[in-house]
PDB file as gemmi writes it, atoms N, CA and C in Angstrom:
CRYST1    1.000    1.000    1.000  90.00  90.00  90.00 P 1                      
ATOM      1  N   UNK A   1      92.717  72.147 103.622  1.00  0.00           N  
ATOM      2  CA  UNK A   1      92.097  73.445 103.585  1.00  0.00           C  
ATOM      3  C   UNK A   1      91.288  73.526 102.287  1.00  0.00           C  
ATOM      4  N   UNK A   2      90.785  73.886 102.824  1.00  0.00           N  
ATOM      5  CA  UNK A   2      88.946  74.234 101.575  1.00  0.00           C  
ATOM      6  C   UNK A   2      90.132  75.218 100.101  1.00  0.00           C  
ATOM      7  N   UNK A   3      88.978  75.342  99.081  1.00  0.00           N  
ATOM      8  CA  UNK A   3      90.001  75.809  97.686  1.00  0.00           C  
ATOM      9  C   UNK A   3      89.306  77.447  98.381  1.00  0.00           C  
ATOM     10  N   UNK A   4      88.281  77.582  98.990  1.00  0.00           N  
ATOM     11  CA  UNK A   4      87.505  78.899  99.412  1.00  0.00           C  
ATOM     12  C   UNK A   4      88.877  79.229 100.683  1.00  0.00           C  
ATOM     13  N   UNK A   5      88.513  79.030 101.532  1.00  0.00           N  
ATOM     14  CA  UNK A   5      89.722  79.099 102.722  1.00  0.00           C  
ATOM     15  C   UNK A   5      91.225  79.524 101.716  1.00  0.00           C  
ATOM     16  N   UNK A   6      91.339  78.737 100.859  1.00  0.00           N  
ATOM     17  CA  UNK A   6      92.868  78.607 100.524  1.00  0.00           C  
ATOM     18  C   UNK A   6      92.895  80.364  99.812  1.00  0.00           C  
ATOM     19  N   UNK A   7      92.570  80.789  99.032  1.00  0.00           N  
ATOM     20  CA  UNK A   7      91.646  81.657  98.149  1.00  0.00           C  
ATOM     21  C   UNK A   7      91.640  83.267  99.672  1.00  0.00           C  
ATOM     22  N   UNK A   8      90.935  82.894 100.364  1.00  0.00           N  
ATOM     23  CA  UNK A   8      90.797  83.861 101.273  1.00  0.00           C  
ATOM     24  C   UNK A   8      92.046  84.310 102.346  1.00  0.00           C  
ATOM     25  N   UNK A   9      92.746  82.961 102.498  1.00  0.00           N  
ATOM     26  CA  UNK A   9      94.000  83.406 103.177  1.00  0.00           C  
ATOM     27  C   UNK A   9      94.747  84.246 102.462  1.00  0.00           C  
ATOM     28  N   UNK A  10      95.359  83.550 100.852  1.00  0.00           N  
ATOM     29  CA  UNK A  10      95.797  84.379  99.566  1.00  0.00           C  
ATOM     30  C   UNK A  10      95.579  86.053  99.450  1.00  0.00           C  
ATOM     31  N   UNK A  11      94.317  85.924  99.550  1.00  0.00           N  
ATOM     32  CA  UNK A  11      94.178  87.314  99.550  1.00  0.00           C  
ATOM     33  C   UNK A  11      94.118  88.156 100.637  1.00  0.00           C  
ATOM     34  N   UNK A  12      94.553  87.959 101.907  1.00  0.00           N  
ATOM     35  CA  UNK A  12      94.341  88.453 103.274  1.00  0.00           C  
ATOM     36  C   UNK A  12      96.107  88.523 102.938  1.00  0.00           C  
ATOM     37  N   UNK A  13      96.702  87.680 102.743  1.00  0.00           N  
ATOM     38  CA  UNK A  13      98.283  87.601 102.744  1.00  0.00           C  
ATOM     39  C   UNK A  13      98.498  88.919 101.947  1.00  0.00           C  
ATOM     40  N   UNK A  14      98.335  88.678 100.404  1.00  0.00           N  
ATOM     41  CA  UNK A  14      98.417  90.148  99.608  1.00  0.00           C  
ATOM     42  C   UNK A  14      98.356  91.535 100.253  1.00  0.00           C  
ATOM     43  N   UNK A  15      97.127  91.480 100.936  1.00  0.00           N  
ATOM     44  CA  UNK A  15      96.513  92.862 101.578  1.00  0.00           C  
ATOM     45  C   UNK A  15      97.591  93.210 102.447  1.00  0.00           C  
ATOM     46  N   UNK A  16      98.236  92.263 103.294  1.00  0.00           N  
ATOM     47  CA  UNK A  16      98.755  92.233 104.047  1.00  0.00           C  
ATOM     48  C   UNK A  16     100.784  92.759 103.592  1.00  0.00           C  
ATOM     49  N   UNK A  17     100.893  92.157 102.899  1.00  0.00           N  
ATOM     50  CA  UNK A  17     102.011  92.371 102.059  1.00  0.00           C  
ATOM     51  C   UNK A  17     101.968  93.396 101.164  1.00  0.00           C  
ATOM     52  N   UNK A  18     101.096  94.154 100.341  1.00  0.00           N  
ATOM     53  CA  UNK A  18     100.987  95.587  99.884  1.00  0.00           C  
ATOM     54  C   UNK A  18     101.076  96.595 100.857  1.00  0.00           C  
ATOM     55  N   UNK A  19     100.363  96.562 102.079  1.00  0.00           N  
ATOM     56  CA  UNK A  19     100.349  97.162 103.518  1.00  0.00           C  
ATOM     57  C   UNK A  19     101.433  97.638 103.885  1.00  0.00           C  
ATOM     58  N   UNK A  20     102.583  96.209 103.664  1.00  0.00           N  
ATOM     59  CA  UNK A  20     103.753  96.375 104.264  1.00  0.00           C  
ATOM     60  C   UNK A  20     104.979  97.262 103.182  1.00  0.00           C  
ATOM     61  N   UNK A  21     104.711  96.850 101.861  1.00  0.00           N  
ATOM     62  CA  UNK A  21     105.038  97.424 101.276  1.00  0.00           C  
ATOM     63  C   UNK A  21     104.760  99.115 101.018  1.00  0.00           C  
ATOM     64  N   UNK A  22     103.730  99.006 101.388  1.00  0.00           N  
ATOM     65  CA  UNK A  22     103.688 100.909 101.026  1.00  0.00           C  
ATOM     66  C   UNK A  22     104.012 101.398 102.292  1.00  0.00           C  
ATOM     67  N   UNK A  23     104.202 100.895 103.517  1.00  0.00           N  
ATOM     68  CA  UNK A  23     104.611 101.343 104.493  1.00  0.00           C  
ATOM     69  C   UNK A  23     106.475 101.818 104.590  1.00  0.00           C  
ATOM     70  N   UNK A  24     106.955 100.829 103.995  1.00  0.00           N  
ATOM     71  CA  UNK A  24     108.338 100.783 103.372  1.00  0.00           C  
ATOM     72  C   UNK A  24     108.560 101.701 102.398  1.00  0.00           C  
ATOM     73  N   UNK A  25     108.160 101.804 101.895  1.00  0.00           N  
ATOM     74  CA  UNK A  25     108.221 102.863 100.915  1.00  0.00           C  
ATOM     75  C   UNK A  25     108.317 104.281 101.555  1.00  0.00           C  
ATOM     76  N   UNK A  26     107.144 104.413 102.153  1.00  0.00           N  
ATOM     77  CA  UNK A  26     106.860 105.459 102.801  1.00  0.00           C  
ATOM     78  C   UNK A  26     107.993 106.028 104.067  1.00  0.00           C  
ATOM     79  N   UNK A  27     108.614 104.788 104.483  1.00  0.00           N  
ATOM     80  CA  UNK A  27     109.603 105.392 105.549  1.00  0.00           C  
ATOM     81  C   UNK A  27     110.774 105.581 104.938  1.00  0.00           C  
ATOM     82  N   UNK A  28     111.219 104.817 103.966  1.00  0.00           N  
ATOM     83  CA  UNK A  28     112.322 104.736 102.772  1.00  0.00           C  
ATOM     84  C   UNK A  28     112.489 105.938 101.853  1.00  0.00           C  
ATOM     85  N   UNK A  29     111.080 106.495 101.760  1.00  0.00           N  
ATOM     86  CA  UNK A  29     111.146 107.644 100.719  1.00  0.00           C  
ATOM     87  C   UNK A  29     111.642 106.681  99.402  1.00  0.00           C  
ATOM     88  N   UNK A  30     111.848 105.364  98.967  1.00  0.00           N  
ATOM     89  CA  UNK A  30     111.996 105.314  97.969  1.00  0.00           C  
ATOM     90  C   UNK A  30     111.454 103.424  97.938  1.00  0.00           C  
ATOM     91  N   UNK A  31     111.790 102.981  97.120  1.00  0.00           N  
ATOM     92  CA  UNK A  31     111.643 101.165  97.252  1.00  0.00           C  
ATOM     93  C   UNK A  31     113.205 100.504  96.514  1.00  0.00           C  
ATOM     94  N   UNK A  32     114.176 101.370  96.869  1.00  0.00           N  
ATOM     95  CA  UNK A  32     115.436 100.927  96.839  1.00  0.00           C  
ATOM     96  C   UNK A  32     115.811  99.366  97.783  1.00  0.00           C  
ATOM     97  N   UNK A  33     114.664  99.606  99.241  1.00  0.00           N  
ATOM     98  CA  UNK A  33     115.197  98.651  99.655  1.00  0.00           C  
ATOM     99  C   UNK A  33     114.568  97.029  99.144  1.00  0.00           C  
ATOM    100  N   UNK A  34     113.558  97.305  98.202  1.00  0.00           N  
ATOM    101  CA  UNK A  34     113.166  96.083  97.525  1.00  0.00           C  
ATOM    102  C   UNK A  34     114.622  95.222  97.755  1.00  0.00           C  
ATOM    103  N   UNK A  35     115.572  96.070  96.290  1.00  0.00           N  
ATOM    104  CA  UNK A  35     116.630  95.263  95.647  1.00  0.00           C  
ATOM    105  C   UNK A  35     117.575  95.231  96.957  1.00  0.00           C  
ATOM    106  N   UNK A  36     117.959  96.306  97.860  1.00  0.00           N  
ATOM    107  CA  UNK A  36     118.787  96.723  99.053  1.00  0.00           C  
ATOM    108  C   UNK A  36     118.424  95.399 100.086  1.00  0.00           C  
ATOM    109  N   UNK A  37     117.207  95.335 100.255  1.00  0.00           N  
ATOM    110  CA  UNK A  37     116.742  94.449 101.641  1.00  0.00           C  
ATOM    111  C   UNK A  37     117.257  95.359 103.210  1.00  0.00           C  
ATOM    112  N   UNK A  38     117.496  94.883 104.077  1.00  0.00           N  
ATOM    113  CA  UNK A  38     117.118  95.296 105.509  1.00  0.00           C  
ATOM    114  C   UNK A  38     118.526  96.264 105.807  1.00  0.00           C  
ATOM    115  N   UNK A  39     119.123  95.967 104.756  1.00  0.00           N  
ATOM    116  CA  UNK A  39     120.659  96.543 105.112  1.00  0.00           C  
ATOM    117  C   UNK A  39     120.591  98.564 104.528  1.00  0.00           C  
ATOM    118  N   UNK A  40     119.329  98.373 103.489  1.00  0.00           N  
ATOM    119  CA  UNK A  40     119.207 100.042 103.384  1.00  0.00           C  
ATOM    120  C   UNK A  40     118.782 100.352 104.675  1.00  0.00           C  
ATOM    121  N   UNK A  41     118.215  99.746 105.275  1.00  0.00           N  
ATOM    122  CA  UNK A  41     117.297 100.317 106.806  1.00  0.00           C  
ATOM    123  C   UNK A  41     118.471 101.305 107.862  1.00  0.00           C  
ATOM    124  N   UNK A  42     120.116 100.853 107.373  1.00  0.00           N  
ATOM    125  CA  UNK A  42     121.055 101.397 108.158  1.00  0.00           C  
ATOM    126  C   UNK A  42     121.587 102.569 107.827  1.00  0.00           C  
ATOM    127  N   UNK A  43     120.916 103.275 106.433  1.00  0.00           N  
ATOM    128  CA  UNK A  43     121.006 104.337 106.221  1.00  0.00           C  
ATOM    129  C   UNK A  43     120.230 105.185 105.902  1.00  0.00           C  
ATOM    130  N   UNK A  44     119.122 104.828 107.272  1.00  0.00           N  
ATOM    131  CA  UNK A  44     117.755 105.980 107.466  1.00  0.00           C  
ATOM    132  C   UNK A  44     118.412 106.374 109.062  1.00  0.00           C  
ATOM    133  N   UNK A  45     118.503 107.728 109.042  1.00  0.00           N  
ATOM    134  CA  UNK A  45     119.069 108.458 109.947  1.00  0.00           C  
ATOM    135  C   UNK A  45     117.760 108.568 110.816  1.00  0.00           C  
ATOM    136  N   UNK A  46     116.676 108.622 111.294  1.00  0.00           N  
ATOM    137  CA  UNK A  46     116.008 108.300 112.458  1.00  0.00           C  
ATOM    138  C   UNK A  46     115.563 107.006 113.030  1.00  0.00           C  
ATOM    139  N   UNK A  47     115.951 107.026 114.024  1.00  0.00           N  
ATOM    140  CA  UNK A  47     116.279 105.585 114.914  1.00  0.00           C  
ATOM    141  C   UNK A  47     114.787 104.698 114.668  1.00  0.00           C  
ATOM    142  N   UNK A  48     113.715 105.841 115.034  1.00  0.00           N  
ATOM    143  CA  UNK A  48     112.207 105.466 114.576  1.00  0.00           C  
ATOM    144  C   UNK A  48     112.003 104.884 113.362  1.00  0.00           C  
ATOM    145  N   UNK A  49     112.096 105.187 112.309  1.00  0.00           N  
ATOM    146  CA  UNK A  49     112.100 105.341 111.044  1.00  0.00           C  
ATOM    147  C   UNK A  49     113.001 103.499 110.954  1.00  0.00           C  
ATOM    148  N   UNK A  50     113.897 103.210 111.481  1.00  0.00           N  
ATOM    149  CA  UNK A  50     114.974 101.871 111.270  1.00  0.00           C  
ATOM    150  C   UNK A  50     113.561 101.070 111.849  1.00  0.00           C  
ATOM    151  N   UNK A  51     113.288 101.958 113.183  1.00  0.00           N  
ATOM    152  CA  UNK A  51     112.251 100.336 113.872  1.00  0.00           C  
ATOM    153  C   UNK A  51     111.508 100.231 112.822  1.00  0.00           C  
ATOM    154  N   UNK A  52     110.550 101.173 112.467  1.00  0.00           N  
ATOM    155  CA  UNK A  52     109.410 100.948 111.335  1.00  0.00           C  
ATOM    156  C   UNK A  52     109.363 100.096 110.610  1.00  0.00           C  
ATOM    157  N   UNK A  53     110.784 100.767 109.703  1.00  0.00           N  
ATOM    158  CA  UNK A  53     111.154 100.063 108.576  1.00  0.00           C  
ATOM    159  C   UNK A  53     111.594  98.337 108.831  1.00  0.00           C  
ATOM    160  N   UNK A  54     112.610  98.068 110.042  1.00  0.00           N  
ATOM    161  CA  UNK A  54     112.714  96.566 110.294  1.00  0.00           C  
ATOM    162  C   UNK A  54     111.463  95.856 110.604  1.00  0.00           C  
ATOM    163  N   UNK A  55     110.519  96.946 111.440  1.00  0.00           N  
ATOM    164  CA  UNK A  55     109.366  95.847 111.500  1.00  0.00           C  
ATOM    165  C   UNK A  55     108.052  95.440 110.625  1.00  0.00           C  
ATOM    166  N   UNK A  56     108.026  96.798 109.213  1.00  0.00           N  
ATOM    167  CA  UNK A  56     107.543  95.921 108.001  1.00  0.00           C  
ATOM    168  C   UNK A  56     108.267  94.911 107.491  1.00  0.00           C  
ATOM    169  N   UNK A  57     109.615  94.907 107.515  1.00  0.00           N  
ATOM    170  CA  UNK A  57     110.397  93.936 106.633  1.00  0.00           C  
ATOM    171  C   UNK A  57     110.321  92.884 107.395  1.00  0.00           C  
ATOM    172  N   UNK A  58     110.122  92.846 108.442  1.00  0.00           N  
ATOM    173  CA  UNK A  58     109.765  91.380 109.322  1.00  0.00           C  
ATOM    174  C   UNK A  58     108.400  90.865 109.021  1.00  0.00           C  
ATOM    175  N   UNK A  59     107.782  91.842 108.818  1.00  0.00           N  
ATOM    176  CA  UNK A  59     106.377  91.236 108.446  1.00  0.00           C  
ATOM    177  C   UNK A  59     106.023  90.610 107.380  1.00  0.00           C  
ATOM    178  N   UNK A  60     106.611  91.395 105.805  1.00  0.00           N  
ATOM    179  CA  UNK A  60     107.496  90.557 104.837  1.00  0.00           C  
ATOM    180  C   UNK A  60     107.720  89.417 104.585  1.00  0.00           C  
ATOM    181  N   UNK A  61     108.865  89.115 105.682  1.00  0.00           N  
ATOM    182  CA  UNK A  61     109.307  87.758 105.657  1.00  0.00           C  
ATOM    183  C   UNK A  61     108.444  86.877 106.265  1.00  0.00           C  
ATOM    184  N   UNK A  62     107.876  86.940 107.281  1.00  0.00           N  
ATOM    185  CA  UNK A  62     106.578  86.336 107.906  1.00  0.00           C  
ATOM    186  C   UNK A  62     105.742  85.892 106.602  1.00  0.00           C  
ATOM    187  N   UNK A  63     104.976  86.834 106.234  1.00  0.00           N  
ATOM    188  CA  UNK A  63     103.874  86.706 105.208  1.00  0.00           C  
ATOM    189  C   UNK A  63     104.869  85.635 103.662  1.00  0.00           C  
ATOM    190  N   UNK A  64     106.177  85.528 103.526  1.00  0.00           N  
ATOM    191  CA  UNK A  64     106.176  84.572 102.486  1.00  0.00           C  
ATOM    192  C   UNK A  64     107.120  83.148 102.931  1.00  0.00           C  
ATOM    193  N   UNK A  65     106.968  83.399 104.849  1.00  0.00           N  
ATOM    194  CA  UNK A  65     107.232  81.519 105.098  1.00  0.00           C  
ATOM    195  C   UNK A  65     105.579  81.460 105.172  1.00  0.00           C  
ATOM    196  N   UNK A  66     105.194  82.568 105.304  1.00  0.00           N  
ATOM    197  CA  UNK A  66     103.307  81.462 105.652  1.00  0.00           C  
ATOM    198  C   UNK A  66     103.581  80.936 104.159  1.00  0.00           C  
ATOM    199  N   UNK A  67     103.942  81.428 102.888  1.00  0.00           N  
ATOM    200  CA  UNK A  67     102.934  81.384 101.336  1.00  0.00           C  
ATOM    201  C   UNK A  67     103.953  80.454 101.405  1.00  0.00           C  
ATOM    202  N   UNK A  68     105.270  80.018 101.596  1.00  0.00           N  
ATOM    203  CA  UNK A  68     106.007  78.772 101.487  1.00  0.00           C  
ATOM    204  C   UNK A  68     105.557  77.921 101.933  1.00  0.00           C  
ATOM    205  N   UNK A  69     104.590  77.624 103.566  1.00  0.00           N  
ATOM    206  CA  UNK A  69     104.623  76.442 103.827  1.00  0.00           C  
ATOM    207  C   UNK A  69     103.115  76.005 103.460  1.00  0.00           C  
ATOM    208  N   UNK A  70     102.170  76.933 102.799  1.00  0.00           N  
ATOM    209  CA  UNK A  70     101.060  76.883 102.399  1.00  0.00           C  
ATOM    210  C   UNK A  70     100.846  75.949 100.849  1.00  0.00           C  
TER     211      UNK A  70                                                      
END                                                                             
C-alpha cells in the first residue's frame, strides 16, 4: 500500500473512531465506559440505548483489528 493510501485509510479510521466515540458518549451520558468497556452498557436502562451503545463499541473494536493488522 502506497505511503498516500496508507495516510488516507489512517485518517478515514480516526474519523471513524471519534464518530464512534462521541456517539458513546452521547448514549453513556458520560465516557466512563472508556475505562468500564461494554460491561457499563448493562447499566443503561433503555434497551435502545444498550443496542447503540454495543454497536459503537463493536465498531471500536473493528476499527483497531483493521489498525493492528495494517
Amino acid at each position: 500500500m502506497s505511503v498516500s493510501k496508507s495516510k488516507n485509510l489512517e485518517r478515514k479510521l480516526d474519523n471513524f473512531a471519534k464518530e464512534a466515540k462521541n456517539e458513546l458518549n452521547n448514549v453513556c451520558e458520560s465516557s466512563l465506559w472508556e475505562s468500564l468497556g461494554f460491561v457499563f452498557f448493562d447499566q443503561l436502562e433503555d434497551s435502545e440505548k444498550i443496542a447503540k451503545a454495543n454497536f459503537y463499541y463493536g465498531q471500536l473494536q473493528i476499527i483497531n483489528e483493521i489498525r493492528f493488522s495494517i
